[in-house]
Residue frames as qw, qx, qy, qz and C-alpha x, y, z in Angstrom:
[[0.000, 0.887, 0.462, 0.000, 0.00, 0.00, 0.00],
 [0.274, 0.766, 0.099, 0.574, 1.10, 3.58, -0.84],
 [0.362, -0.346, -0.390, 0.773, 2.71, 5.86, 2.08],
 [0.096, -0.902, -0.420, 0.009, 0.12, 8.71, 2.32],
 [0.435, -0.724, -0.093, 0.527, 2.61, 10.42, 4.13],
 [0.546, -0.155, 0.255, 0.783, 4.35, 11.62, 0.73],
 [0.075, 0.693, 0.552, 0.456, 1.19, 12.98, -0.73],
 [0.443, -0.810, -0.338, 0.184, 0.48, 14.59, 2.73],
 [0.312, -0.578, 0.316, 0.685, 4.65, 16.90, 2.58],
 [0.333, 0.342, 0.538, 0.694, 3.99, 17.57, -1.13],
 [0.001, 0.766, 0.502, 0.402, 0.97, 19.32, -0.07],
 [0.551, -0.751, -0.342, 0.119, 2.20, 20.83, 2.60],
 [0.672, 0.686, -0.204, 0.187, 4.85, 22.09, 0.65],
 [0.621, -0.588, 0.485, 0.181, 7.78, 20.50, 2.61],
 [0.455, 0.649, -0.603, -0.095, 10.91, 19.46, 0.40],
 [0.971, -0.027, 0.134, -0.196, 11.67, 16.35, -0.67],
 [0.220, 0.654, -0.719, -0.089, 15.47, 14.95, -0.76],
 [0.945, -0.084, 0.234, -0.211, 16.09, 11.25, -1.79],
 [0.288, -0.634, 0.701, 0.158, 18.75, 9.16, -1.88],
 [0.763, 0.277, -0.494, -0.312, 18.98, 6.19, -4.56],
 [0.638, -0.254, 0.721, -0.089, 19.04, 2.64, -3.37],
 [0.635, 0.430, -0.494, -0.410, 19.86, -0.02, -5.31],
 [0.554, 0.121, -0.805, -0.172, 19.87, -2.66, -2.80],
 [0.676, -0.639, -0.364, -0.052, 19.01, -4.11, 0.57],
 [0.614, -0.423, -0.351, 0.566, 21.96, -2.94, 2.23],
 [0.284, 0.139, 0.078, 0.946, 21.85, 0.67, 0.66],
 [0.436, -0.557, -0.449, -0.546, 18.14, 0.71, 1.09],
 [0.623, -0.617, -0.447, 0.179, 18.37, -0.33, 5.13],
 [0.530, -0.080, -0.060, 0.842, 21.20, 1.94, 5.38],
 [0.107, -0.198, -0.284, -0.932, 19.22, 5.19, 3.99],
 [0.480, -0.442, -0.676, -0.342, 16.03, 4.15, 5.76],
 [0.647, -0.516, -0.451, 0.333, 17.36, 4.38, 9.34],
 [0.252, -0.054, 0.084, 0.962, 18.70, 8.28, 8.50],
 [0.115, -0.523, -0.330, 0.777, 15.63, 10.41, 8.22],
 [0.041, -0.025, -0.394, -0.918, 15.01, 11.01, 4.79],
 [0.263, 0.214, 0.177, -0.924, 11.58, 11.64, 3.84],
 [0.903, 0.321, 0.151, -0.241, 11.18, 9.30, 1.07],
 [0.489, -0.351, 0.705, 0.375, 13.97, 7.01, -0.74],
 [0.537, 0.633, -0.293, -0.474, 14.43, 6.75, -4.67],
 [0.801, -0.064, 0.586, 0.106, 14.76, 3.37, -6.11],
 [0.054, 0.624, -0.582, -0.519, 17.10, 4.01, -9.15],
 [0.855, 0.437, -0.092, -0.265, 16.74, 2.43, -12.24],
 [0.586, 0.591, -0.530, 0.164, 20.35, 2.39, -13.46],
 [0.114, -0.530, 0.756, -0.367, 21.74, 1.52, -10.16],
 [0.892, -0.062, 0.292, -0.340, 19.09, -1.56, -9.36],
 [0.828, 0.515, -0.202, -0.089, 19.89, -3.00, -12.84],
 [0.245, 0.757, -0.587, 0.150, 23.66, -2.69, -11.87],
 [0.318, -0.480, 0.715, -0.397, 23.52, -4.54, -9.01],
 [0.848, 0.195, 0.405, -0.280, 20.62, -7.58, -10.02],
 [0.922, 0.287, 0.260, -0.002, 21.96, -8.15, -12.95],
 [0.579, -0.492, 0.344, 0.551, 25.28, -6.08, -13.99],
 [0.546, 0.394, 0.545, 0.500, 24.58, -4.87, -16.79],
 [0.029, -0.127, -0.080, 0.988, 23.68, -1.06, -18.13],
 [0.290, 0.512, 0.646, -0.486, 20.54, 0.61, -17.75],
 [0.060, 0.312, -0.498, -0.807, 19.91, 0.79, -21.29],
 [0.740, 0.215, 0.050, -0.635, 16.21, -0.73, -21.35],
 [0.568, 0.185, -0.753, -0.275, 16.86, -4.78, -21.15],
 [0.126, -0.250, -0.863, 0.420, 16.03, -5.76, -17.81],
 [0.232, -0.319, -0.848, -0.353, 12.06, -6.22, -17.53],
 [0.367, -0.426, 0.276, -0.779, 9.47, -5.48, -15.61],
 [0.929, -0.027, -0.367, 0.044, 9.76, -9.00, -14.36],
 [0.634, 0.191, -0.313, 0.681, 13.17, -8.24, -13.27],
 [0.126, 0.408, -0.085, 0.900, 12.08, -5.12, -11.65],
 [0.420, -0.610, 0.020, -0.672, 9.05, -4.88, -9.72],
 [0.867, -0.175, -0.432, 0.178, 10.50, -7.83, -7.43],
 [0.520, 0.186, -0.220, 0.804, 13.24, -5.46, -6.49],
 [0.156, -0.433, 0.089, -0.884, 11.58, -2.31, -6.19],
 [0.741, -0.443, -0.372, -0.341, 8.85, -4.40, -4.41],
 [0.754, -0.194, -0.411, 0.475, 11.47, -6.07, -1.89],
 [0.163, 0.212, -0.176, 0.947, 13.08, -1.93, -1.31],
 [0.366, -0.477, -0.172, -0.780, 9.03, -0.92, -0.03],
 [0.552, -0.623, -0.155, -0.532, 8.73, -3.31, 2.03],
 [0.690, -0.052, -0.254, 0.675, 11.94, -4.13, 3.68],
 [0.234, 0.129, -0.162, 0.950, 12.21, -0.11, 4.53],
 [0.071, -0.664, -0.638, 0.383, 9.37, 2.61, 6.70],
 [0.045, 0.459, -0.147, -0.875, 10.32, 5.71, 4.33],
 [0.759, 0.584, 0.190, -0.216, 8.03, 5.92, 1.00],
 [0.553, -0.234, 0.566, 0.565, 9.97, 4.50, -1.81],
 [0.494, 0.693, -0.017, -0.526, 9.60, 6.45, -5.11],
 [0.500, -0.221, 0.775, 0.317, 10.78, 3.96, -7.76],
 [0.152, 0.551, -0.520, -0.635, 11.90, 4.07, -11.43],
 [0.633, 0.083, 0.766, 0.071, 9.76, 1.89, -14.10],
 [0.226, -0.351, 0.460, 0.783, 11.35, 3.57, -16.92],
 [0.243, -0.104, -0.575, -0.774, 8.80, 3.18, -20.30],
 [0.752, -0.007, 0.321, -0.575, 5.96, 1.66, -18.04],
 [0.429, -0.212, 0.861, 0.170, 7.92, -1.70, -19.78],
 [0.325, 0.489, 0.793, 0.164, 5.73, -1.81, -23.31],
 [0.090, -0.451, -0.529, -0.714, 2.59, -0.14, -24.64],
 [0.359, -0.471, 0.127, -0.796, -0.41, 0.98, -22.62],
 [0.878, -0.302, -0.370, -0.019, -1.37, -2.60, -21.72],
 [0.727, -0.032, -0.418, 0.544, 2.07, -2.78, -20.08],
 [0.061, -0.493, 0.156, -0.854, 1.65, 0.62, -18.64],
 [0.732, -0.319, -0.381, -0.465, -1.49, -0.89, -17.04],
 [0.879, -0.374, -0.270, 0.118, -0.17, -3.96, -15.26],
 [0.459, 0.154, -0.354, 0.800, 3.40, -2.13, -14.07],
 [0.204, -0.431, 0.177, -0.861, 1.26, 0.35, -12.29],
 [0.826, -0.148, -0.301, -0.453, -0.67, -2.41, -10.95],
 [0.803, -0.099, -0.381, 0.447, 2.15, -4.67, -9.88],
 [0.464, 0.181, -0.435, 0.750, 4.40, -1.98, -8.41],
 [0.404, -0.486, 0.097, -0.769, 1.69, -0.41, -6.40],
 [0.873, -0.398, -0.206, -0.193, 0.28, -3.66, -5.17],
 [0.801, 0.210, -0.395, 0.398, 4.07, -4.47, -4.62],
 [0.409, -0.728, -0.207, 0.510, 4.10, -1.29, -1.52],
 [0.463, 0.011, 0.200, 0.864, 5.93, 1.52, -3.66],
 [0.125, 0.612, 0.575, -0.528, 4.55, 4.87, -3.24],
 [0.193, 0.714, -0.278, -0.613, 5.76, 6.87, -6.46],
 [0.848, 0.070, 0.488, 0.193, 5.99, 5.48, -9.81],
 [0.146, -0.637, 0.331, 0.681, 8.45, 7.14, -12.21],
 [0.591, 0.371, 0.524, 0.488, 7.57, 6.35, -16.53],
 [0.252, -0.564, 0.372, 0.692, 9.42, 8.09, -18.84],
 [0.495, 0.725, 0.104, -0.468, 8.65, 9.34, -22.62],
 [0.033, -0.623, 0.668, 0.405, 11.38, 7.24, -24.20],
 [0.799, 0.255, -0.361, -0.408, 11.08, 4.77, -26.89],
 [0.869, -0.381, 0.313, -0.046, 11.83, 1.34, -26.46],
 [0.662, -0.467, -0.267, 0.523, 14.81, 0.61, -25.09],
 [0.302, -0.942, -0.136, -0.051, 15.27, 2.93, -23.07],
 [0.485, 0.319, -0.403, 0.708, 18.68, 4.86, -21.96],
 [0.507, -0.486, -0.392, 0.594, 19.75, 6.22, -18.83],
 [0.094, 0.908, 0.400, -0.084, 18.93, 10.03, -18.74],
 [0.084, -0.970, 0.173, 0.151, 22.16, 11.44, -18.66],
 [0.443, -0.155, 0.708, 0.528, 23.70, 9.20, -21.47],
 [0.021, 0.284, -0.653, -0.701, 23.42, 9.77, -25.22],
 [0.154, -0.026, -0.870, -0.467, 20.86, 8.52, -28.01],
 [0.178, 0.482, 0.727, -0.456, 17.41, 8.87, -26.08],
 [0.004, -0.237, -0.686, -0.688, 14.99, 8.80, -28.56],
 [0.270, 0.165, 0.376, -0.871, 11.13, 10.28, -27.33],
 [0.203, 0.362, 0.887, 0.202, 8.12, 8.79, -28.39],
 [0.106, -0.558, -0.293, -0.769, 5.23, 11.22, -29.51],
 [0.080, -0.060, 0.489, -0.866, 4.03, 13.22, -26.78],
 [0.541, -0.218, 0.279, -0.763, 0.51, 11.93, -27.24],
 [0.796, -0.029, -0.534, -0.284, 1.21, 8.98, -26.34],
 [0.126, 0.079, -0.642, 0.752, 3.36, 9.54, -23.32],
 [0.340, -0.079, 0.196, -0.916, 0.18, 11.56, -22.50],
 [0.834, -0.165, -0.331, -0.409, -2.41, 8.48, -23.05],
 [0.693, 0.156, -0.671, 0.214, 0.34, 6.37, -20.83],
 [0.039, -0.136, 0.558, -0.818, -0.27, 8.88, -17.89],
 [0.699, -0.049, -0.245, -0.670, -4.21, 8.62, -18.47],
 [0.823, -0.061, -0.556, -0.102, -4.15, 4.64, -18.28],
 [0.383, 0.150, -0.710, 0.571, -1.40, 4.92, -15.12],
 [0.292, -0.157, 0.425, -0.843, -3.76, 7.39, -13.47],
 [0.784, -0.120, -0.339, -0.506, -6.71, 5.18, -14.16],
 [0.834, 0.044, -0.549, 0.032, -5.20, 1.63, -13.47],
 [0.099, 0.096, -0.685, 0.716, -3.70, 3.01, -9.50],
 [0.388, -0.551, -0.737, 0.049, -6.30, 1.88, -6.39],
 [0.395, -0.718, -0.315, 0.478, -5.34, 4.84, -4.37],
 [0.486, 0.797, -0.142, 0.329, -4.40, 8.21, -5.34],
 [0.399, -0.789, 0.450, 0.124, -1.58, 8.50, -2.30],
 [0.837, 0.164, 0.485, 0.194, -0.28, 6.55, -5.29],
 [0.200, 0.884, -0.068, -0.418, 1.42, 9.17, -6.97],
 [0.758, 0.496, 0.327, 0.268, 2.52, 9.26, -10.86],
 [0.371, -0.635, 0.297, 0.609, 5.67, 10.65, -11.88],
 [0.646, 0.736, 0.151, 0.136, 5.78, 11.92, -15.55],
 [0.713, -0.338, 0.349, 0.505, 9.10, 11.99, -17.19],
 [0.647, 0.740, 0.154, -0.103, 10.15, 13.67, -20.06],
 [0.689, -0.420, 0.402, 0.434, 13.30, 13.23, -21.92],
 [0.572, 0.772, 0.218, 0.169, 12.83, 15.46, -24.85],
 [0.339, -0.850, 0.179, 0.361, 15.57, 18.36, -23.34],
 [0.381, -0.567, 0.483, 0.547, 18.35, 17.23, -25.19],
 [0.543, 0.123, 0.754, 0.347, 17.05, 16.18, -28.46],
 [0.190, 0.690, 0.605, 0.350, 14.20, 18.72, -29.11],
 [0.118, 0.480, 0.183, 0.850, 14.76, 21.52, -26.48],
 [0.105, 0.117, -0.360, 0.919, 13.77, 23.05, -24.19],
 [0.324, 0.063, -0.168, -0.929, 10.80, 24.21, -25.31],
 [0.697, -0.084, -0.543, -0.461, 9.17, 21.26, -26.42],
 [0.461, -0.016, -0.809, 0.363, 10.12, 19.21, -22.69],
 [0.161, 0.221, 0.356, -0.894, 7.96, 22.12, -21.22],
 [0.662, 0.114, -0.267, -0.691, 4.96, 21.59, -24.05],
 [0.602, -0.030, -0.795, -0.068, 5.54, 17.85, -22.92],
 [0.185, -0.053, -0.666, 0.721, 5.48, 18.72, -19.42],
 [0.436, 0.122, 0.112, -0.884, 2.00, 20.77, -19.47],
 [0.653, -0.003, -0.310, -0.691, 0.24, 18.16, -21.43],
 [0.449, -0.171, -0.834, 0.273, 1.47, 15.10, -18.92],
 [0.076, 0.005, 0.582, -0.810, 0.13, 17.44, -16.40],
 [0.627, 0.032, 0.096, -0.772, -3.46, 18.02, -17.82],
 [0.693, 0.046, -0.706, -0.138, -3.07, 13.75, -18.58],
 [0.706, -0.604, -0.128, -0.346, -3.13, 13.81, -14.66],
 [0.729, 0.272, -0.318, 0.541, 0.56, 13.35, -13.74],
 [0.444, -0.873, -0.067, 0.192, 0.85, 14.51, -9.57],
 [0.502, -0.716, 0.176, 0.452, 4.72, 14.98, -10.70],
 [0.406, 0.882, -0.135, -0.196, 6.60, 16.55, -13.02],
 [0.527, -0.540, 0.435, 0.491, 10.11, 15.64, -14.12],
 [0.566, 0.792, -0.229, 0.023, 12.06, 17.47, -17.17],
 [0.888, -0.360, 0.098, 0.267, 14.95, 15.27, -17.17],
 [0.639, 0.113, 0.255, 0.717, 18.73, 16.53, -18.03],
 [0.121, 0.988, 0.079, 0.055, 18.04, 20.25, -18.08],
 [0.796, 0.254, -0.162, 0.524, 21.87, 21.66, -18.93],
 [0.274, 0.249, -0.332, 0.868, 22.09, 24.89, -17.03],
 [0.116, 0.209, 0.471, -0.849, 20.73, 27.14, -13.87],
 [0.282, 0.193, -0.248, -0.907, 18.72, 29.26, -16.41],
 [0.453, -0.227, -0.677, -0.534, 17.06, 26.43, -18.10],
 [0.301, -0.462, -0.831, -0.079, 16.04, 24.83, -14.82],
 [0.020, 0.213, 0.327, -0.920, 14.70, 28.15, -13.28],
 [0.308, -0.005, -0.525, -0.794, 12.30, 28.10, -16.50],
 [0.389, -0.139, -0.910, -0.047, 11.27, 24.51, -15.40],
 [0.183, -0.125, -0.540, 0.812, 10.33, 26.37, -12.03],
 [0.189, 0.201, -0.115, -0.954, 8.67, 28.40, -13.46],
 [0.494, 0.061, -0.629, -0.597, 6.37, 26.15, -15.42],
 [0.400, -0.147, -0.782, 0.454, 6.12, 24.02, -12.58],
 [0.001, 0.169, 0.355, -0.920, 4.19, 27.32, -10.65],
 [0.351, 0.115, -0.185, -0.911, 1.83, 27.84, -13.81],
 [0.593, -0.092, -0.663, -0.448, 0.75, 24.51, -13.96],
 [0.581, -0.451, 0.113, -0.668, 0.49, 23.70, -10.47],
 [0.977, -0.017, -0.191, -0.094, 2.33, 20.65, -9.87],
 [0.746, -0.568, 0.324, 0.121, 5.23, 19.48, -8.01],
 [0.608, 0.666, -0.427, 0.071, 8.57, 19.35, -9.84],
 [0.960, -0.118, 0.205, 0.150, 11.46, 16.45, -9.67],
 [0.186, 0.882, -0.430, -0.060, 14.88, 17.50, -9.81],
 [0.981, 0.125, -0.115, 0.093, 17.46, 14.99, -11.07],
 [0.199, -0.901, 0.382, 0.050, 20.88, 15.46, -9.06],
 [0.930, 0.168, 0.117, 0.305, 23.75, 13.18, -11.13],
 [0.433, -0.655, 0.475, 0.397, 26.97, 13.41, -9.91],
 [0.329, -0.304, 0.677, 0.584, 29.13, 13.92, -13.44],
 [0.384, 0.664, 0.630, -0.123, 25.34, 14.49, -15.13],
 [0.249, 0.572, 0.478, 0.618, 24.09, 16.63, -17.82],
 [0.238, -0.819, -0.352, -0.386, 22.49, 19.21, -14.94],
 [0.051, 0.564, -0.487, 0.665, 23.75, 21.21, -12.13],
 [0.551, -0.492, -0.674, 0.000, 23.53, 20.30, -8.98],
 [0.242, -0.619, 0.127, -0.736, 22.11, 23.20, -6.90],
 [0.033, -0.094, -0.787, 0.609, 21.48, 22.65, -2.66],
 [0.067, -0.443, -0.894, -0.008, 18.02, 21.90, -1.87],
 [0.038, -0.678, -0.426, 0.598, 17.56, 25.22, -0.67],
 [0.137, 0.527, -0.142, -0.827, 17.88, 26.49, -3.87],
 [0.063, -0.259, -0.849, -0.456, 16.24, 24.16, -6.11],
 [0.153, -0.600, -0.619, 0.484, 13.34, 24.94, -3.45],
 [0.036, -0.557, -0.112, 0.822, 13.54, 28.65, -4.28],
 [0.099, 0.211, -0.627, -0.744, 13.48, 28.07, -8.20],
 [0.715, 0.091, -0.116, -0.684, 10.10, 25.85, -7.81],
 [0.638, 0.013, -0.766, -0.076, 11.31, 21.91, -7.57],
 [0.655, -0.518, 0.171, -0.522, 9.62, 20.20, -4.63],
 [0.837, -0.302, 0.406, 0.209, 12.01, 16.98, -4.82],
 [0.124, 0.810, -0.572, -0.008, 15.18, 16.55, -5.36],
 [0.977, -0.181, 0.107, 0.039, 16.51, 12.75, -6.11],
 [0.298, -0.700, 0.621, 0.190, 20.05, 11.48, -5.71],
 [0.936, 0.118, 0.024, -0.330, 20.55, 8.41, -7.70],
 [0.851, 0.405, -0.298, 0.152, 23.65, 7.65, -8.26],
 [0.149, -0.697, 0.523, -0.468, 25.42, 8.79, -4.86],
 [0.844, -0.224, 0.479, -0.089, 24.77, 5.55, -2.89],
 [0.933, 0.219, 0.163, 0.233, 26.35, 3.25, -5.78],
 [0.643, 0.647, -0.223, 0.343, 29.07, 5.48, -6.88],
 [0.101, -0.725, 0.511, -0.450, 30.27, 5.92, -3.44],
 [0.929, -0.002, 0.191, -0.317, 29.66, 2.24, -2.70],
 [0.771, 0.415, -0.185, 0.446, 32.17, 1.18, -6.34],
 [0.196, 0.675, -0.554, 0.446, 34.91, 3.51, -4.56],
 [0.502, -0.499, 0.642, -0.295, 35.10, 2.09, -1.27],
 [0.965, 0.013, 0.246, 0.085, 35.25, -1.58, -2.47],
 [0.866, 0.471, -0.033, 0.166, 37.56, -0.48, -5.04],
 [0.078, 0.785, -0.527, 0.316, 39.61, 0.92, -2.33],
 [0.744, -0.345, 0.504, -0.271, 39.25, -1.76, 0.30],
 [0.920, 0.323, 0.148, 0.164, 39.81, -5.02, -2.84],
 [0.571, 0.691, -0.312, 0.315, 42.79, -2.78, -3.71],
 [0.384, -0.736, 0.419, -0.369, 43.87, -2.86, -0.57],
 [0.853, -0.206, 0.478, -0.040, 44.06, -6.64, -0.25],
 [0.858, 0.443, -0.005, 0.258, 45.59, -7.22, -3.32],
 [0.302, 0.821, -0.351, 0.335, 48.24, -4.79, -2.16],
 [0.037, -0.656, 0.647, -0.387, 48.83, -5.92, 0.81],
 [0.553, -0.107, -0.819, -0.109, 47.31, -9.72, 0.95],
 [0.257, -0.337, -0.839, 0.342, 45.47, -9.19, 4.14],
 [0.201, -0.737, -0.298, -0.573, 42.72, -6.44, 5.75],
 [0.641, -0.405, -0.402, 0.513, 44.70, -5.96, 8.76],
 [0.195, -0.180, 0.129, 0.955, 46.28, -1.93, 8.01],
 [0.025, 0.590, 0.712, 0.381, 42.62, -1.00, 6.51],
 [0.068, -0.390, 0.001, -0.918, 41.45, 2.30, 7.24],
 [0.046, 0.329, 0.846, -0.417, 38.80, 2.12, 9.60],
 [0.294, 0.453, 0.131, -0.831, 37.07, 4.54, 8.04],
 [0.331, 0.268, -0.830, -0.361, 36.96, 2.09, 5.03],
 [0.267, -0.156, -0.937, -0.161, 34.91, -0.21, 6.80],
 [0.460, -0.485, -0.323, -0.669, 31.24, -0.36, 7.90],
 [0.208, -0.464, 0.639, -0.577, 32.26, -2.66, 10.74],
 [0.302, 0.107, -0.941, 0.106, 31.14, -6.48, 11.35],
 [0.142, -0.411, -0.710, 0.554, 29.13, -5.61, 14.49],
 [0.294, 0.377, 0.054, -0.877, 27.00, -2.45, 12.68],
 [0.393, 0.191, -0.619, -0.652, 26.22, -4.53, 9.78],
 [0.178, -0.283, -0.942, -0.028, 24.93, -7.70, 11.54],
 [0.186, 0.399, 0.694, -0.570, 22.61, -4.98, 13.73],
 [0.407, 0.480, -0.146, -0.763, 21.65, -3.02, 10.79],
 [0.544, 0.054, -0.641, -0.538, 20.40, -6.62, 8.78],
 [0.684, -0.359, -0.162, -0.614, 18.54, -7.53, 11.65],
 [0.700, 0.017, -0.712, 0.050, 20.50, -10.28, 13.83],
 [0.084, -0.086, 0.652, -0.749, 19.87, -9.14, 16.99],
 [0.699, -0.074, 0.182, -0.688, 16.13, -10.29, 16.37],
 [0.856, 0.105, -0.506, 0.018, 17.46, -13.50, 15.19],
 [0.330, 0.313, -0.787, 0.417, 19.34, -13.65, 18.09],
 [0.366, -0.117, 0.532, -0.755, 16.61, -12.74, 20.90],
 [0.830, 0.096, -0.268, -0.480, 14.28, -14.94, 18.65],
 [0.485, 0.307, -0.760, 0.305, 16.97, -18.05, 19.37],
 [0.260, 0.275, -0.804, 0.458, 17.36, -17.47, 22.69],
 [0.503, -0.126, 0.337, -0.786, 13.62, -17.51, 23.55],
 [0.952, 0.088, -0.123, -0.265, 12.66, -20.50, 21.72],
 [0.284, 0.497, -0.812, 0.116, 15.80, -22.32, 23.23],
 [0.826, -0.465, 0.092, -0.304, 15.33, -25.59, 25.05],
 [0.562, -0.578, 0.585, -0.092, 17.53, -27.30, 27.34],
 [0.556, 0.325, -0.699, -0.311, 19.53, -30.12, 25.30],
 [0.895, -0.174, -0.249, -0.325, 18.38, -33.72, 26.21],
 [0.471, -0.577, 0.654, -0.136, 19.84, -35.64, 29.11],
 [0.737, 0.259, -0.602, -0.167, 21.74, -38.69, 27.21],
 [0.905, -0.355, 0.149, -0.183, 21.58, -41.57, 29.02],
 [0.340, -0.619, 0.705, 0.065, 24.87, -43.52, 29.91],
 [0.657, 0.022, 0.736, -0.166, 25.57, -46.80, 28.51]]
């Protein structure tokens, strides 16, 4: 079931900052910190389930297991990435279907043909805009609840423009789309515009913060000022995730043991077992222990 609670700080206009998970231990990790709501990354999920790039080949089979497992493994709303809505409108249909029933409160689809790319790589083609716009229509239909909230994507910016990612942006809105996102805007200026549009139409805007991205990344307090009402992280949890292993693996290879490790390098042995739950496996244990049987001599 949906977290109300994210509808409830949209309206209330409270800012929204999410971190990307992309697995169970980045998800429990981020969960137990305060945010508001957590962002279940496309590109980073893919990486991790199946290793590969997020370039529109892993399913919505593959996917709503995952995102499903991140909603209800964690107590923050999870907003989570299901890139074309996997298909046509049918497939629009049952992905909005599955990943709701699955606990996820947001659902992110995106205006790109099939296969998809990653927003802030190359070659992203756009399907017509009214058909994006019939895909928001069917999403908004085919959710039980509205604290179910639809994320509209557009990914015209770099191909068509400005212009036209805003004329895509206005007509997901009046298709019934609670959020906005213009993905890959390239400077301040443009996304101030976004802001801006964002104000006239009355709708919550979705700022995309990628380290080494296409877009600045402004502080919350000023994305805030310009008109966005969330702000996701996606790629901070995994790219800071690859360094530390690839310091900590280099480490052993340099020096065949993990003895001279940094400490700061590691999460620690004793945090990790409490933070995947083995103190309840333990207290569970030691209540349901009984006494081992007296063996008989002989």
């Amino acid at each position: 079931m949906a977290d109300a609670s994210l509808r409830s700080r949209l309206a209330a206009g409270d800012f929204i900052l999410a971190p990307g998970i992309f697995d169970m231990i980045s998800a429990r990790v981020a969960d137990g910190m305060g945010f508001p709501a957590l962002y279940a990354t496309g590109f980073g999920t893919v990486a991790s389930h199946l290793g590969i790039a997020d370039a529109g080949v892993a399913t919505y089979t593959d996917m709503v297991s995952r995102v499903g497992r991140f909603a209800q493994g964690c107590r923050t709303p999870v907003i989570a990435d299901a890139d074309t809505g996997y298909g046509g409108l049918l497939n629009v249909r049952e992905t909005v279907r599955g990943y709701e029933a699955a606990g996820v409160t947001a659902i992110q689809i995106e205006d790109q043909e099939v296969p998809k790319k990653c927003g802030h790589t190359p070659g992203r083609r756009v399907i017509p805009a009214e058909e994006m716009a019939l895909k928001i229509e069917v999403a908004v239909e085919a959710r039980r609840s509205t604290d179910f909230l639809i994320v509209a994507r557009t990914d015209a910016r770099t191909a068509h423009g400005l212009d036209e990612a805003l004329r895509r942006a206005a007509l997901y809105a009046e298709a019934g789309a609670d959020i906005l996102f213009v993905e890959s805007p390239e400077t301040e200026a443009e996304m101030v515009r976004i802001g801006e549009t964002g104000r006239r139409l009355g709708k919550p805007l979705l700022a995309n913060m990628v380290e080494g991205g296409r877009t600045p990344i402004l502080p919350a307090a000023r994305l805030r000022e310009i008109g966005y009402a969330i702000a996701i992280y996606p790629a901070l949890g995994f790219l800071a995730a690859a360094a530390a292993l690839e310091r900590a693996y280099g480490h052993l290879l340099a020096h065949g043991d993990s003895n001279a490790l940094p400490p700061a390098d590691s999460y620690g042995f004793a945090r990790i077992c409490t933070l995947m739950g083995f103190p309840d496996v333990w207290e569970f244990e030691r209540r349901w222990a009984r006494p081992e049987p007296v063996r008989e001599a002989g």
